[in-house]
N, CA, C and O atoms as CSV, one atom per row, in Angstrom:
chain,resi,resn,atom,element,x,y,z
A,1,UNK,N,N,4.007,-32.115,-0.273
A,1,UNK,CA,C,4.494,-30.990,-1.050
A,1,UNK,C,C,3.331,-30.197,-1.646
A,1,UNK,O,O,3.064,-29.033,-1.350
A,2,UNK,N,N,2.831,-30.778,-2.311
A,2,UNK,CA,C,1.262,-30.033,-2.767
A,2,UNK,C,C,0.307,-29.791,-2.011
A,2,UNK,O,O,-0.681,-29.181,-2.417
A,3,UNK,N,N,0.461,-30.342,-0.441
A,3,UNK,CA,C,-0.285,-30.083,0.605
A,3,UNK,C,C,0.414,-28.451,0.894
A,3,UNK,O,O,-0.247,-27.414,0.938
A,4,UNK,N,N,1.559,-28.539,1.029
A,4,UNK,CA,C,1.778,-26.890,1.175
A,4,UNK,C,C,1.724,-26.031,-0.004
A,4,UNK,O,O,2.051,-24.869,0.241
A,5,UNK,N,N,1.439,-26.248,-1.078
A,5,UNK,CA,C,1.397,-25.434,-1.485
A,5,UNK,C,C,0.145,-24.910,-2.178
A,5,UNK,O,O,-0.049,-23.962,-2.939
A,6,UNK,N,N,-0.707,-25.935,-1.606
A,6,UNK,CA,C,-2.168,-25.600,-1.481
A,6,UNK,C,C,-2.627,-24.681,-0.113
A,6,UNK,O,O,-3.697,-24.095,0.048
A,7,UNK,N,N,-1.907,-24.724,0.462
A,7,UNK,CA,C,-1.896,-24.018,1.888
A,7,UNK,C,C,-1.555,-22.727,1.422
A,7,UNK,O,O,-2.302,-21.763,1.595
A,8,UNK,N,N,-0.736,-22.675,0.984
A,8,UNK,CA,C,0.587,-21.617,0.529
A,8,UNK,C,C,-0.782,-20.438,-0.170
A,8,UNK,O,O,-1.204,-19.351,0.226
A,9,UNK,N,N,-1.053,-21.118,-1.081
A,9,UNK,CA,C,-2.198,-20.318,-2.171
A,9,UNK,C,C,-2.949,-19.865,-1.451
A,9,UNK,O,O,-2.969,-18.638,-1.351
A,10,UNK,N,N,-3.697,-20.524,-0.810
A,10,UNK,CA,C,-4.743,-20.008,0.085
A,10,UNK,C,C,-4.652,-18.891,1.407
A,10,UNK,O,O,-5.566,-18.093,1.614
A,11,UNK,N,N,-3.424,-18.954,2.258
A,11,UNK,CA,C,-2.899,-17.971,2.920
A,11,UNK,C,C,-2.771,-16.933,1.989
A,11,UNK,O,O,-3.557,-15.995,2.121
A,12,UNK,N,N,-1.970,-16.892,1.091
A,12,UNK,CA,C,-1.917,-15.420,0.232
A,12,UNK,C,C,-3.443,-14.687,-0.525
A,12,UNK,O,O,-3.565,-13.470,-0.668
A,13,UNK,N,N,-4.448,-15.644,-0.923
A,13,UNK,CA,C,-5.185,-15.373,-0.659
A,13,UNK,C,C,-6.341,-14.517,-0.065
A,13,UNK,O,O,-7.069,-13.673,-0.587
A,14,UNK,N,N,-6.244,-15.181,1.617
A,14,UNK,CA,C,-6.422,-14.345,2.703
A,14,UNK,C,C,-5.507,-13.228,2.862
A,14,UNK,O,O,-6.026,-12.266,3.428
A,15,UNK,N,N,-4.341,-13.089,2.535
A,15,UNK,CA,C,-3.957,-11.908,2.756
A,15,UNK,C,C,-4.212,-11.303,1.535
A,15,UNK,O,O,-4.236,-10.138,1.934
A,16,UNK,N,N,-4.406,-11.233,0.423
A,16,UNK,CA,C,-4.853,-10.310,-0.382
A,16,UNK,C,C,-6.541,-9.500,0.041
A,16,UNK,O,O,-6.973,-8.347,0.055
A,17,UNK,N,N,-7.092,-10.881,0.341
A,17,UNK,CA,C,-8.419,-10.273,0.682
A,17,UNK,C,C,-8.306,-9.241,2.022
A,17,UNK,O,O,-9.016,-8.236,2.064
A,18,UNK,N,N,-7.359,-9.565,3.111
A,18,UNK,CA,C,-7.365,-8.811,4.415
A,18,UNK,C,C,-6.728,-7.337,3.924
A,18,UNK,O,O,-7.307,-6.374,4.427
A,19,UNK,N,N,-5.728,-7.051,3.104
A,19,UNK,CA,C,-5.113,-6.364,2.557
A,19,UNK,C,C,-6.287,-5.258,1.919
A,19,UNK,O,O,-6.534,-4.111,2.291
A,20,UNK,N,N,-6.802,-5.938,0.993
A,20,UNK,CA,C,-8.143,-5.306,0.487
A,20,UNK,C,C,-8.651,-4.340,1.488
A,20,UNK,O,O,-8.501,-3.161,1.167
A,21,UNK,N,N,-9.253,-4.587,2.699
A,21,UNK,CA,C,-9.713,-3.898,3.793
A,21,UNK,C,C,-8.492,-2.743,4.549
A,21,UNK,O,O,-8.939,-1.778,5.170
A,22,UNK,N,N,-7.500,-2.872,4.472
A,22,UNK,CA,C,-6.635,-2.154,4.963
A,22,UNK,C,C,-6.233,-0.841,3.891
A,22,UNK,O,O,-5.892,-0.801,2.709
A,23,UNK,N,N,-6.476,0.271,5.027
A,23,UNK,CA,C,-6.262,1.400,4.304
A,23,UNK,C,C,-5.170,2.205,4.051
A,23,UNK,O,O,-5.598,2.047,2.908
A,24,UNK,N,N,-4.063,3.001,3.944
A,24,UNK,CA,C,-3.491,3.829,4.245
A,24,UNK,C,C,-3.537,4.674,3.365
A,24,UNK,O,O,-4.316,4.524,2.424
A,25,UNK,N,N,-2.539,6.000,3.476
A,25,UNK,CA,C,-2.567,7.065,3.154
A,25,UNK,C,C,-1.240,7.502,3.007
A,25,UNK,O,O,-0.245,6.925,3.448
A,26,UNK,N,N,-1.282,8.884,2.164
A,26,UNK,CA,C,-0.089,9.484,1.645
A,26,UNK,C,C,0.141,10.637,1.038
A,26,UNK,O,O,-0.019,10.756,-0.176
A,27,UNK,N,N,0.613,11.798,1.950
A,27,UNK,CA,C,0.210,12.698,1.764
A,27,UNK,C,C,1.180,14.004,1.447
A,27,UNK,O,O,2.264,13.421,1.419
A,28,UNK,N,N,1.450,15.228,1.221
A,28,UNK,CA,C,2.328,15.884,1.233
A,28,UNK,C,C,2.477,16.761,2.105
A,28,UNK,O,O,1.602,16.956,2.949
A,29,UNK,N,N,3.845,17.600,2.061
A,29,UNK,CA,C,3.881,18.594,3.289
A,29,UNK,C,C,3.011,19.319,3.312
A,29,UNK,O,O,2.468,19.693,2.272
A,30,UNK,N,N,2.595,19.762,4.638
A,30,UNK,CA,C,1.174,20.637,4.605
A,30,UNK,C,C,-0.307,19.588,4.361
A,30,UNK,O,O,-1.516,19.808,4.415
A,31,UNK,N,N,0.144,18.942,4.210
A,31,UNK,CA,C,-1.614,18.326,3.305
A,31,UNK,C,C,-2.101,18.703,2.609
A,31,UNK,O,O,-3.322,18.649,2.753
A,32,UNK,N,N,-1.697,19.206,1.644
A,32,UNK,CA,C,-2.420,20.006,0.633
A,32,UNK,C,C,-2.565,18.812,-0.150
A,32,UNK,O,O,-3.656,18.946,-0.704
A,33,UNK,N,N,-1.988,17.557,-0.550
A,33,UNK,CA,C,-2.939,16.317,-1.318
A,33,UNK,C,C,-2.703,14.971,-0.253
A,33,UNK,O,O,-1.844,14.466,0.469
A,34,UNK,N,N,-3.670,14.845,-0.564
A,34,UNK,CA,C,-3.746,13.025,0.106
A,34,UNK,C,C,-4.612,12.282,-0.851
A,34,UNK,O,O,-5.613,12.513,-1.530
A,35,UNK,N,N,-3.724,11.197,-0.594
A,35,UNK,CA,C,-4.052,9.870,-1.052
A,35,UNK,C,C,-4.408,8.553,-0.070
A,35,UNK,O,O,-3.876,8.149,0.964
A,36,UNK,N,N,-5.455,8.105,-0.795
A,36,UNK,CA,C,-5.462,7.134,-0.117
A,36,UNK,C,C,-5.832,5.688,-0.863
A,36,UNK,O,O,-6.396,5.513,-1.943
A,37,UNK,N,N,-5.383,4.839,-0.031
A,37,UNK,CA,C,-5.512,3.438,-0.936
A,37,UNK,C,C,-5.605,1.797,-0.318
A,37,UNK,O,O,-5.778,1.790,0.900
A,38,UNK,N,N,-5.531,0.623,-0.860
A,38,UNK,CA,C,-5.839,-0.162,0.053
A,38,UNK,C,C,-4.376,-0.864,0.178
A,38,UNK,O,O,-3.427,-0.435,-0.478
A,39,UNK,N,N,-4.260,-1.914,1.016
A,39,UNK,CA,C,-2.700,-2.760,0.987
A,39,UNK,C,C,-2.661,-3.062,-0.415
A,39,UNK,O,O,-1.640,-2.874,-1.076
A,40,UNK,N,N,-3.858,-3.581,-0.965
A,40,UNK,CA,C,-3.340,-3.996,-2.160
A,40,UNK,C,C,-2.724,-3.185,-3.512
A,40,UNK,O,O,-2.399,-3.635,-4.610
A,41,UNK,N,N,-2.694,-1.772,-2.970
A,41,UNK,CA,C,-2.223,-0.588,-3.912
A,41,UNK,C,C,-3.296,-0.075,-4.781
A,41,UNK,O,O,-3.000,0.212,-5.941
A,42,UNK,N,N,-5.136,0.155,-4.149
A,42,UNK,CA,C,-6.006,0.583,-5.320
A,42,UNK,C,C,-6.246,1.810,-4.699
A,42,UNK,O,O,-6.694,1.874,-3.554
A,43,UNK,N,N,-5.997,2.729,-5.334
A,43,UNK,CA,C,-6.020,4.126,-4.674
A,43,UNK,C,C,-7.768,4.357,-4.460
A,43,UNK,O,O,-8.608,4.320,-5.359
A,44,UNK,N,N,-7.923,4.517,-3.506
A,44,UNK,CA,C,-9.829,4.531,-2.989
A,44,UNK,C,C,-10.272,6.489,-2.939
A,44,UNK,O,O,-11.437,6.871,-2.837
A,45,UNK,N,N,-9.205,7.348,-3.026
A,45,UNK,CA,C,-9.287,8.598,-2.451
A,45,UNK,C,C,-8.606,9.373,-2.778
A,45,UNK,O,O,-7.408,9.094,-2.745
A,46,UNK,N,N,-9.009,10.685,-3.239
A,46,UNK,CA,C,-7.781,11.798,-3.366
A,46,UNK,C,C,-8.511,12.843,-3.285
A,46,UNK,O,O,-9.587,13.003,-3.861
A,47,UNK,N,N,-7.692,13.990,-2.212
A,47,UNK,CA,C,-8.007,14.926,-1.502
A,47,UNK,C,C,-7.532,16.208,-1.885
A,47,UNK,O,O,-6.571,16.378,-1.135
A,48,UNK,N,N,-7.626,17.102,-2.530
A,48,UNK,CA,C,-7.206,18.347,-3.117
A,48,UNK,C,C,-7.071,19.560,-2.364
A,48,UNK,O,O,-8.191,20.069,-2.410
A,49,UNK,N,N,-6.602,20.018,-1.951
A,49,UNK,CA,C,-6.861,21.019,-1.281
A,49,UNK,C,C,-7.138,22.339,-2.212
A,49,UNK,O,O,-6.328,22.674,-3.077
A,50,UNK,N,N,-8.278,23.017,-1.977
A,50,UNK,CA,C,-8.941,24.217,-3.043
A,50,UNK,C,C,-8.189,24.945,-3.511
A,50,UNK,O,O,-8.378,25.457,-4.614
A,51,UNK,N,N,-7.022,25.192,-2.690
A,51,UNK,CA,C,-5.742,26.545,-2.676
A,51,UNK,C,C,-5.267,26.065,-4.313
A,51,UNK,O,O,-5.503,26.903,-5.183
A,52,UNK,N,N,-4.770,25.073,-4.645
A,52,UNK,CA,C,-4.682,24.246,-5.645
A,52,UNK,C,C,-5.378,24.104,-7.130
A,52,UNK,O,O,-5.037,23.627,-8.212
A,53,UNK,N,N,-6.460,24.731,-6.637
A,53,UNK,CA,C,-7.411,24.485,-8.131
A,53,UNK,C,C,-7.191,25.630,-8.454
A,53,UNK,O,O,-7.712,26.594,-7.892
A,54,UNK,N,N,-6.515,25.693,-9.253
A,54,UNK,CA,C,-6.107,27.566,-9.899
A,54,UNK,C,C,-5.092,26.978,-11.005
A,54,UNK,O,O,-4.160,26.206,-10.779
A,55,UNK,N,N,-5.468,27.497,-12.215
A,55,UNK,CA,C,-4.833,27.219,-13.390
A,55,UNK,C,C,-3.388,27.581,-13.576
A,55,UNK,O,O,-2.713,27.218,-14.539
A,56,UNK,N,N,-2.987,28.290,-12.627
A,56,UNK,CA,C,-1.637,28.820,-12.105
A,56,UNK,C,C,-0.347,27.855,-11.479
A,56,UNK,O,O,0.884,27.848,-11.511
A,57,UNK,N,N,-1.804,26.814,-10.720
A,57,UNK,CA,C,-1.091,25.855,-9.433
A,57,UNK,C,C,-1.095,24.744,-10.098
A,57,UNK,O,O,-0.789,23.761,-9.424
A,58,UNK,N,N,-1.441,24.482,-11.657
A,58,UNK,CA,C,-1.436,23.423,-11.819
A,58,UNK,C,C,-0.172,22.157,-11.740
A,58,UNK,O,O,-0.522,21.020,-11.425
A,59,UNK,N,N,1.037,22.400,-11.993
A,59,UNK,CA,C,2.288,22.346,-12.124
A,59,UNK,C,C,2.619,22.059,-10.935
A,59,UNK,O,O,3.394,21.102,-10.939
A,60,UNK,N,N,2.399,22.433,-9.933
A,60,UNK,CA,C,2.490,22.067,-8.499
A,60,UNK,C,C,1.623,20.945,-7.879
A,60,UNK,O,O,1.982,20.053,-7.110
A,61,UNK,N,N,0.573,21.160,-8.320
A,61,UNK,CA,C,-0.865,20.367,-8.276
A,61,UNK,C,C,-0.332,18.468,-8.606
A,61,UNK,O,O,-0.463,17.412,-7.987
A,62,UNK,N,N,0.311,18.907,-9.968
A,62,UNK,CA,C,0.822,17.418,-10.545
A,62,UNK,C,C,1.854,16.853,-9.769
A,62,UNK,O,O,1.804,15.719,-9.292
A,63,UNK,N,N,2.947,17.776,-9.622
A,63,UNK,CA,C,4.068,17.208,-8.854
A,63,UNK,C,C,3.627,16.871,-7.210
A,63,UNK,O,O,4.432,16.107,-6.676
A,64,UNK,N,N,2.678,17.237,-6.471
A,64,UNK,CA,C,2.165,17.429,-5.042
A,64,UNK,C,C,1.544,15.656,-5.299
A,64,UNK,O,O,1.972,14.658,-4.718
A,65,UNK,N,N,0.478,15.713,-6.304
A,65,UNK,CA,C,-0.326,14.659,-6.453
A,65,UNK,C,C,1.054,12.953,-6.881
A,65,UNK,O,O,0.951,11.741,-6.695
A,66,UNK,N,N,1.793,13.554,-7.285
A,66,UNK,CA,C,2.746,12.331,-7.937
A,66,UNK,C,C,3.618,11.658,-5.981
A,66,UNK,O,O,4.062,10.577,-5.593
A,67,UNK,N,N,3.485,12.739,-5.475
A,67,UNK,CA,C,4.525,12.699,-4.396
A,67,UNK,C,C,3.346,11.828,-3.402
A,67,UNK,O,O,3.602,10.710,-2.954
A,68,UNK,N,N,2.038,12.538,-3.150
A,68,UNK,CA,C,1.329,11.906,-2.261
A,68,UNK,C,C,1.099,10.160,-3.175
A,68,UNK,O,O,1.010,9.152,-2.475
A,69,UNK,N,N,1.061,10.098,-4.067
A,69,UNK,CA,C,0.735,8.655,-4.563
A,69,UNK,C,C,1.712,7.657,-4.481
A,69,UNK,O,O,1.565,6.453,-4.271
A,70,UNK,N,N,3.109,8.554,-4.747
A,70,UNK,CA,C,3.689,7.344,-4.365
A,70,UNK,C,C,4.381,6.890,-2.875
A,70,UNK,O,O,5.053,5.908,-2.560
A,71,UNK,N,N,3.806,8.294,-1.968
A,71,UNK,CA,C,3.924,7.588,-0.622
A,71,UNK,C,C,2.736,6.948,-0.114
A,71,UNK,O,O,2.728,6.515,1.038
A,72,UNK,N,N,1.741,6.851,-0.859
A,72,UNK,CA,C,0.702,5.741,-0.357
A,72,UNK,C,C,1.168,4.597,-0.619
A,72,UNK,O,O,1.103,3.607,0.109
A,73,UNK,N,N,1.799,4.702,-1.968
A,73,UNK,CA,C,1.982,3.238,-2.617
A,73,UNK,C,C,3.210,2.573,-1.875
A,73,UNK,O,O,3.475,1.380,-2.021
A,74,UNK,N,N,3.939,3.422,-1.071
A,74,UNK,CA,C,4.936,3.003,-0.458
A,74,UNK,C,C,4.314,2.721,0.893
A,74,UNK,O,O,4.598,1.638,1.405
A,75,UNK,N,N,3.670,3.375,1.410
A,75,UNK,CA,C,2.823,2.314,2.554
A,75,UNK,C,C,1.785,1.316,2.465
A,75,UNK,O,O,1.213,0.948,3.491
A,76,UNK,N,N,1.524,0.899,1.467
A,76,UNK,CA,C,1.043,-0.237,0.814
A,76,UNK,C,C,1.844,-0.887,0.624
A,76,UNK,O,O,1.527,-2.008,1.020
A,77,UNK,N,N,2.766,-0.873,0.229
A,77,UNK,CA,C,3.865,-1.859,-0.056
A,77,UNK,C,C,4.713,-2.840,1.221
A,77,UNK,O,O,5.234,-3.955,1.246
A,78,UNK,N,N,4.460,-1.479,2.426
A,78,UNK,CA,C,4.933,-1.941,3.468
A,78,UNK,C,C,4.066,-2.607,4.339
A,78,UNK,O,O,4.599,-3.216,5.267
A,79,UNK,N,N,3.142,-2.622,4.270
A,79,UNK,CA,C,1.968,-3.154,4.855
A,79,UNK,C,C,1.793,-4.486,4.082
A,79,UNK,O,O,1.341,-5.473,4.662
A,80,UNK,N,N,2.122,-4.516,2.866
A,80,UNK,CA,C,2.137,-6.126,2.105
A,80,UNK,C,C,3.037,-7.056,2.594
A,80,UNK,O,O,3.001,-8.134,3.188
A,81,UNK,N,N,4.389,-5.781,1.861
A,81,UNK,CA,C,5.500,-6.780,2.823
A,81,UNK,C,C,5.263,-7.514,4.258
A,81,UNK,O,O,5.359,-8.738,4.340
A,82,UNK,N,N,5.061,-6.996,4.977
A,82,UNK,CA,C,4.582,-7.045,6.578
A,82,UNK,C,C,3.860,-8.634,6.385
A,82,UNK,O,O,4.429,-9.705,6.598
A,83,UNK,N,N,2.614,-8.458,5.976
A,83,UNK,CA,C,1.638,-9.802,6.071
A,83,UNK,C,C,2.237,-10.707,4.947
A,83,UNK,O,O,1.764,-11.827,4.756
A,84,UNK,N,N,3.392,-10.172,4.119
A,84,UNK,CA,C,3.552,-11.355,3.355
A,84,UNK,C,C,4.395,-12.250,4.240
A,84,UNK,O,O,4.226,-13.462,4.373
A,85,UNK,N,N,5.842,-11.099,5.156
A,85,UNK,CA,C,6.333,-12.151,6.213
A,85,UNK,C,C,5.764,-12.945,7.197
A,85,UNK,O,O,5.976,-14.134,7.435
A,86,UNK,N,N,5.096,-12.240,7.685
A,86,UNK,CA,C,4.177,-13.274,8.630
A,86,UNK,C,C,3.968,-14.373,7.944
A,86,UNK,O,O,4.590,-15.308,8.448
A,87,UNK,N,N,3.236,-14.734,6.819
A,87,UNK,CA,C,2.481,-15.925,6.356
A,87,UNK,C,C,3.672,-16.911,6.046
A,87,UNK,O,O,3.579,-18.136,6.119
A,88,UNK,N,N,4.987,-16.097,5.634
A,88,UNK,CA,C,6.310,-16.932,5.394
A,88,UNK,C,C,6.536,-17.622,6.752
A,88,UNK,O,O,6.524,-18.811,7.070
A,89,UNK,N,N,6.735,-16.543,7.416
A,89,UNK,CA,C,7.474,-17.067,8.661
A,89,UNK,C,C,6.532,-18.310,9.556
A,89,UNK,O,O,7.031,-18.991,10.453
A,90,UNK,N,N,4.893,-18.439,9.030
A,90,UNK,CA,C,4.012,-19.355,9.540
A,90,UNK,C,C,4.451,-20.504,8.937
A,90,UNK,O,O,4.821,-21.516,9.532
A,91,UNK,N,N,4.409,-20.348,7.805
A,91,UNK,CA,C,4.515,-21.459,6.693
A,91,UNK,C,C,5.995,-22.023,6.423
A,91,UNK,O,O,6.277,-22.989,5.714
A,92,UNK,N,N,6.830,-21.244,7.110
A,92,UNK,CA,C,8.515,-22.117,6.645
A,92,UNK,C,C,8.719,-21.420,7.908
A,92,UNK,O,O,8.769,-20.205,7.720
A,93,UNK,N,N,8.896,-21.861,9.506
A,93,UNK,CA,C,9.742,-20.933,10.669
A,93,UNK,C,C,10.991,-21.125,10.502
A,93,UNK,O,O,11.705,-22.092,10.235
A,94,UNK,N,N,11.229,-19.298,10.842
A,94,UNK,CA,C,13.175,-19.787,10.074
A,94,UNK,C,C,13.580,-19.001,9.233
A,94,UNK,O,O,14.643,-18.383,9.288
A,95,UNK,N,N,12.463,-18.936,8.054
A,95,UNK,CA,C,12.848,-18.487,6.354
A,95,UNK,C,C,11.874,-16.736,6.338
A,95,UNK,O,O,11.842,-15.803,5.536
A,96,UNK,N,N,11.374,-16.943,7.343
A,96,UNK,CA,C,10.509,-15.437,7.277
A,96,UNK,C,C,11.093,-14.164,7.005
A,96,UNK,O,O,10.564,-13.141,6.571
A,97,UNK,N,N,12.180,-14.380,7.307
A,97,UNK,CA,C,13.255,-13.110,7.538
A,97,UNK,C,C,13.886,-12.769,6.203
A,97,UNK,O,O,14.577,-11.769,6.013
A,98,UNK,N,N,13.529,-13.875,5.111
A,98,UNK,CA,C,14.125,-13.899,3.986
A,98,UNK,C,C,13.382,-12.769,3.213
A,98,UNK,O,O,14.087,-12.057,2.498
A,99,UNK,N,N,11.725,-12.454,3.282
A,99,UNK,CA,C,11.185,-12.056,2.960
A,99,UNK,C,C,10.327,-10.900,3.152
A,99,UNK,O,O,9.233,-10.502,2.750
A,100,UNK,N,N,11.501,-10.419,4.130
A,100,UNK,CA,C,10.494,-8.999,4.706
A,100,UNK,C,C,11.689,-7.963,4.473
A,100,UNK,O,O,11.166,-6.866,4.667
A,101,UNK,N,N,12.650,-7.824,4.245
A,101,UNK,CA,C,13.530,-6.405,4.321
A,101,UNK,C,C,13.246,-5.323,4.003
A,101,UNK,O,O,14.054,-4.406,4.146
């Protein structure tokens, strides 16, 4: 029992660290902002587009920037999910499915 769940720790682990290295992105219509960040959800990047920097656009600027962040964070999330099933489905075959929807 404590043999797996010394296992257990250590797979998640590795996937936090592999996660770390994995990038994605998230961006709005047009591209006028992107984000970018790692699986583990640390935003590494944000991309402005110049049209934007105008004291006018700010209001747009915020709502553009809120939209690209949280579709990074939503492909981070899915990219976690992802390697968290795998490591389930290694570690219990069978129960993997419990943990990916």
């Amino acid at each position: 029992m404590f043999g797996k769940l010394a296992e257990a720790q250590q797979k998640a682990e590795e996937i936090k660290n592999r996660l770390a290295l994995i990038s994605v992105e998230g961006e709005t219509e047009g591209g006028l902002v992107k984000v970018s960040a790692t699986g583990n959800k640390n935003i590494t990047q944000i991309h402005i587009d110049n049209s934007l920097m105008k004291p006018e656009r700010k209001e747009e600027l915020e709502d553009l920037l809120m939209v690209a962040i949280e579709r990074a964070m939503q492909q981070a999330e899915n990219v976690s999910a992802a390697e968290m099933k795998n490591l389930m489905g290694s570690m219990m075959p069978g129960l993997g499915g419990l943990f990916g929807k």
